[in-house]
C-alpha distance (Angstrom), angle and dihedral (degrees) to the residues before:
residue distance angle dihedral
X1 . . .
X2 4.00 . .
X3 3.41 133.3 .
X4 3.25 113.8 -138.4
X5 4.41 114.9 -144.4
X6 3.72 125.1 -161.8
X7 3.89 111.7 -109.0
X8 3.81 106.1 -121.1
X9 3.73 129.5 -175.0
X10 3.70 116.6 -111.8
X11 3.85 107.3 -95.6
X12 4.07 92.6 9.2
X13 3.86 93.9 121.1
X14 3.54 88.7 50.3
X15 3.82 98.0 72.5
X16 3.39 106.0 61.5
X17 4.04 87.4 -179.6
X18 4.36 86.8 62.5
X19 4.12 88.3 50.8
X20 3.80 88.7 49.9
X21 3.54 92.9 53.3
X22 3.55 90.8 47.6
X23 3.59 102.2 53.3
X24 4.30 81.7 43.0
X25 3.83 91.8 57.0
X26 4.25 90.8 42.3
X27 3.94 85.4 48.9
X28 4.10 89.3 44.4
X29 4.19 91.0 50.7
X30 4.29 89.7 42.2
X31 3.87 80.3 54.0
X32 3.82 95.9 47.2
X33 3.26 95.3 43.4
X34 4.28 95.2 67.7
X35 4.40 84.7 68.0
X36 3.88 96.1 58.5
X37 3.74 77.7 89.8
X38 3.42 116.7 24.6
X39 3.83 92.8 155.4
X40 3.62 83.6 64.7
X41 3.29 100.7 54.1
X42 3.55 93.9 42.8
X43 4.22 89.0 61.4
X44 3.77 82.8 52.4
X45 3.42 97.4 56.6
X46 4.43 89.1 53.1
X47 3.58 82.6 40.2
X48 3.94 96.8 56.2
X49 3.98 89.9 34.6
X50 3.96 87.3 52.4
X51 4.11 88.7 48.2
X52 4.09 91.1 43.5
X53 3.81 90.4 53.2
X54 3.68 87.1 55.5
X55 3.90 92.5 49.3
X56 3.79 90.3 49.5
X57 3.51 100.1 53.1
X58 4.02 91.1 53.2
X59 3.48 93.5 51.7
X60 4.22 82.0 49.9
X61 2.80 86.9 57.0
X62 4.05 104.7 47.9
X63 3.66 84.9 50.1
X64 3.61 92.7 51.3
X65 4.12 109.3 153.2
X66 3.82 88.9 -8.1
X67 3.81 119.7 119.6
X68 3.94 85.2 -157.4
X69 4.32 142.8 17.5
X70 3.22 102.2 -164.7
X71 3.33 120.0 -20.5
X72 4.22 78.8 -43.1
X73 3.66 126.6 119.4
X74 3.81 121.7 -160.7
X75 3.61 93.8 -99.1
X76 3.56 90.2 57.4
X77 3.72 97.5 51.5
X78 3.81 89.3 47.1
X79 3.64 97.1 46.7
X80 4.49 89.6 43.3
X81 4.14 83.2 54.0
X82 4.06 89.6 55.8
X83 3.87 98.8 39.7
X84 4.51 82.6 51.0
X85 3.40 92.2 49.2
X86 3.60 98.0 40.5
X87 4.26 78.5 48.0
X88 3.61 85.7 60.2
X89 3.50 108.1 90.7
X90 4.04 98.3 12.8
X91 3.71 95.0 61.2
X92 3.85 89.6 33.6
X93 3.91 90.8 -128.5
X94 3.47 94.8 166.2
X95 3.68 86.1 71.7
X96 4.08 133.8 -88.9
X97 3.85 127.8 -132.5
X98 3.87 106.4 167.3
X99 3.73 96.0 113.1
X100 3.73 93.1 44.2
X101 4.15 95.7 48.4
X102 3.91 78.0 42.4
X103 4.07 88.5 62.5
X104 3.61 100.5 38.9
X105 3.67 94.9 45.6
X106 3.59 89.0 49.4
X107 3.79 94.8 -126.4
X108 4.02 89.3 126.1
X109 3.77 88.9 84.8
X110 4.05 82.2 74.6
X111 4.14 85.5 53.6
X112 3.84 87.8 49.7
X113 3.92 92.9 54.0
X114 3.68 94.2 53.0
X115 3.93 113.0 111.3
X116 3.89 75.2 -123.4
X117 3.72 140.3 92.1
X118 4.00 112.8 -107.2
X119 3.67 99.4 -129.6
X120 3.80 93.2 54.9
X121 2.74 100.2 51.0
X122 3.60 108.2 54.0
X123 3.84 81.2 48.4
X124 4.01 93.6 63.3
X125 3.96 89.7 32.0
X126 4.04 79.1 64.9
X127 3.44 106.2 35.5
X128 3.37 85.1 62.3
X129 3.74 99.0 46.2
X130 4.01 80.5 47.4
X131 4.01 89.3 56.8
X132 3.57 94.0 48.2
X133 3.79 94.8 48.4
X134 3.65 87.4 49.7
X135 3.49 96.6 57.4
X136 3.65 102.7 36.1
X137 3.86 96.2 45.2
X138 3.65 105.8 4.7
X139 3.78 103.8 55.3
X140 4.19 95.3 42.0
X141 4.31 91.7 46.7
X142 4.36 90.0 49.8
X143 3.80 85.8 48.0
X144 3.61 91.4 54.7
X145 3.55 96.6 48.3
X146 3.70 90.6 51.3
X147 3.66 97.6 51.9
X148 4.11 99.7 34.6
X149 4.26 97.5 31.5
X150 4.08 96.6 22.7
X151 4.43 85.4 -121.6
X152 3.88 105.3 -165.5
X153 3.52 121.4 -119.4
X154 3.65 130.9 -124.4
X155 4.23 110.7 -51.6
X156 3.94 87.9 -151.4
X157 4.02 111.2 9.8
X158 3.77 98.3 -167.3
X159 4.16 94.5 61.3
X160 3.76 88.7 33.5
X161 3.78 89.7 57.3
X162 3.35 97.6 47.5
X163 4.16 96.5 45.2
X164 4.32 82.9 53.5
X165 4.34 87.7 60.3
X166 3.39 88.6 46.6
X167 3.42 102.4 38.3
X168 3.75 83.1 60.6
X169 3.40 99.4 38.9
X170 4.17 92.1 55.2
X171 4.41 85.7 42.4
X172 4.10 87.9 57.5
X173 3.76 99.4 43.4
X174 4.28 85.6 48.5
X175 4.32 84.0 47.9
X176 3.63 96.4 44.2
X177 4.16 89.4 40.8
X178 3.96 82.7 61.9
X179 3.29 95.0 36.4
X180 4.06 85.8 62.1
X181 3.86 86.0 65.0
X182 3.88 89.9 82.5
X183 3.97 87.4 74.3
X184 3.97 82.4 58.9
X185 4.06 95.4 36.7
X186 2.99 141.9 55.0
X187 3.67 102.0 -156.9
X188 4.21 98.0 18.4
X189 4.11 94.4 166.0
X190 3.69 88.5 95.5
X191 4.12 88.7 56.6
X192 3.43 86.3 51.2
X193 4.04 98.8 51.8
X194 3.78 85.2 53.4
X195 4.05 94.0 47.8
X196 3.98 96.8 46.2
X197 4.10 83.4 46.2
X198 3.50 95.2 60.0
X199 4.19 91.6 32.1
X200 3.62 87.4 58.9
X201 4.39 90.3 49.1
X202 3.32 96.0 43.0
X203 3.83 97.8 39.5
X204 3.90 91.3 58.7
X205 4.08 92.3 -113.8
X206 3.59 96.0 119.7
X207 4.17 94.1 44.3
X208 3.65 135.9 -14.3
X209 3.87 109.2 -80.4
X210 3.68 83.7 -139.9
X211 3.83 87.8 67.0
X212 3.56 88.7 53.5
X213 4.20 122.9 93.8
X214 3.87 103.5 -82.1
X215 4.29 89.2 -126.7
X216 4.57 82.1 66.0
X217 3.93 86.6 42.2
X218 3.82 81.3 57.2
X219 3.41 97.9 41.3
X220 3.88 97.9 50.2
X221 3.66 87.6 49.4
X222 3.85 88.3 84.4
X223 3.37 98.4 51.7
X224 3.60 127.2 72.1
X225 3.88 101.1 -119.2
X226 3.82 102.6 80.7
X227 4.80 78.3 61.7
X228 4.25 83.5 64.4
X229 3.42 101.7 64.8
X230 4.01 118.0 -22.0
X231 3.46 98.8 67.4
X232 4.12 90.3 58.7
X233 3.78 86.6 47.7
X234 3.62 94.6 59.1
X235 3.86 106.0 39.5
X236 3.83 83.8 44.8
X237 3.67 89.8 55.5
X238 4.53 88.7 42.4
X239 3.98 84.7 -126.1
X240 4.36 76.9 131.5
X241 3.51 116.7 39.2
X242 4.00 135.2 169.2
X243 4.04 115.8 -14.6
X244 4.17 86.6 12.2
X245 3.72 97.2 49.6
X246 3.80 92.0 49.1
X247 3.68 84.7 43.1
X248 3.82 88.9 59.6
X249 3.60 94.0 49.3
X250 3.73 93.5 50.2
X251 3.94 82.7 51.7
X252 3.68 90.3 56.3
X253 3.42 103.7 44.5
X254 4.20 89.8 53.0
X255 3.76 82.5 60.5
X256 3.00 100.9 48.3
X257 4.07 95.0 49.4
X258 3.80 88.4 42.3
X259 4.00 90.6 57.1
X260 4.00 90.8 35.1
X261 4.15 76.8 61.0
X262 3.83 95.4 56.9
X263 3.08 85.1 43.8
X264 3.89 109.9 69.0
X265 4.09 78.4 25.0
X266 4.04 97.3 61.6
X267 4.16 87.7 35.6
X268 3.49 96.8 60.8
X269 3.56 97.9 39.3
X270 4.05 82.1 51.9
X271 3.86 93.1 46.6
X272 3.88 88.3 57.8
X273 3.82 89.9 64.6
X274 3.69 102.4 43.1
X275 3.34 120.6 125.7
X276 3.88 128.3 168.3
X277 4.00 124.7 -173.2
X278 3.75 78.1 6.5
X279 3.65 87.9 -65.2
């Protein structure tokens, strides 16, 4: 069985300035790539609106008479449904497969022959694709729940922007971690179904963790899933402020260098068994 090495020009990695611009111009074409069909995207963003509606008026209705659920007001709940569905197709929580259609079609021997490392570059590939999402359906569907629901904006914008890079940052090293399964796998979609299930429980897309009993709160705290999407949710809302909010970023970015690590660690392990046209 052959490994198969990337193909890098003599003196490449020594100029760290020509990798950057690289990984830039791979970012810059994922973020292009989102307008080839803007029609598209604009469906999404009635579709998503239609869905978020939906979500709002259960949560309405859960509040009922009730000033507060949880320690949440209405405005909260409203503005937490437009930041998840706005969430939706930034932090791909529907679920992603590129990388592992990429590996069973073969196609990552084209990755592998880039003057660039593998994991890198599907992290600027998707950053950009996460840009371009953001702006084409992101921006449009948190307008519209400011003007039609009166959605708060961020509390403390700094923090807030920071917890929404690593938010996605952590959510693409968990996709591309179960993405790696296709080395393993044959037909690795069904581990994914099951990861982006429990992603989008423990994340707090599917309901507030708040809402949740406070023993799963304290469960999910040792896992990385609440770093994905809660964390945004609540220094948005200002229910952490000062020493906690940086707190919660430190938090998130320890995720997201822990699953970076299994990362590069289940990829090369992977790499070692690849074999395409039995080669």
């Amino acid at each position: 069985m052959n490994t198969i090495r990337a193909a890098t020009p003599p003196g490449f990695r020594g100029s760290p300035a020509g990798t950057a611009a690289l990984y830039a111009a791979t970012a810059r074409l994922g973020f292009r790539r989102q307008f080839a069909y803007p029609q598209a995207a604009a469906w999404g963003v009635v579709t998503n609106f239609f869905f978020g509606v939906l979500r709002i008026a259960v949560l309405l209705a859960l509040f009922g008479t009730r000033p507060q659920v949880g320690g949440w007001t209405v405005a909260d709940a409203v503005t937490y449904v437009g930041l998840t569905q706005v969430s939706i197709g930034a932090f791909s929580l529907f679920g992603w497969t590129d990388f592992m259609r990429a590996v069973h079609r073969g196609e990552v021997v084209t990755d592998l022959l880039r003057p660039t490392s593998l994991l890198p570059f599907w992290a600027a590939q998707d950053a950009g694709r996460a840009a371009g999402q953001f702006v084409l359906r992101g921006l449009p569907m948190l307008a519209l729940f400011v003007l039609v629901w009166e959605a708060r904006w961020p509390a403390q914008p700094l923090p807030t922007l920071l917890s929404v890079l690593l938010a996605w940052a952590c959510g693409f090293a968990f996709r591309f971690l179960v993405n790696c399964a296709a080395f393993w796998s044959p037909d690795a979609v069904g581990i994914g179904r099951f990861a982006w299930a429990v992603q989008g429980l423990g994340c707090g897309f599917l309901m507030p963790l708040a809402f949740f009993p406070a023993w799963v709160g304290s469960a999910l705290a040792w896992t990385p899933f609440p770093a994905m999407l809660n964390t945004v949710v609540t220094l948005w809302l200002g229910q952490k402020t000062g020493a906690a909010a940086w707190a919660a970023l430190a938090g998130q970015l320890g995720w997201t260098l822990g699953l970076f690590a299994l990362c590069a660690l289940a990829l090369a392990r992977g790499l070692r068994r690849l074999e395409v046209a039995g080669g």
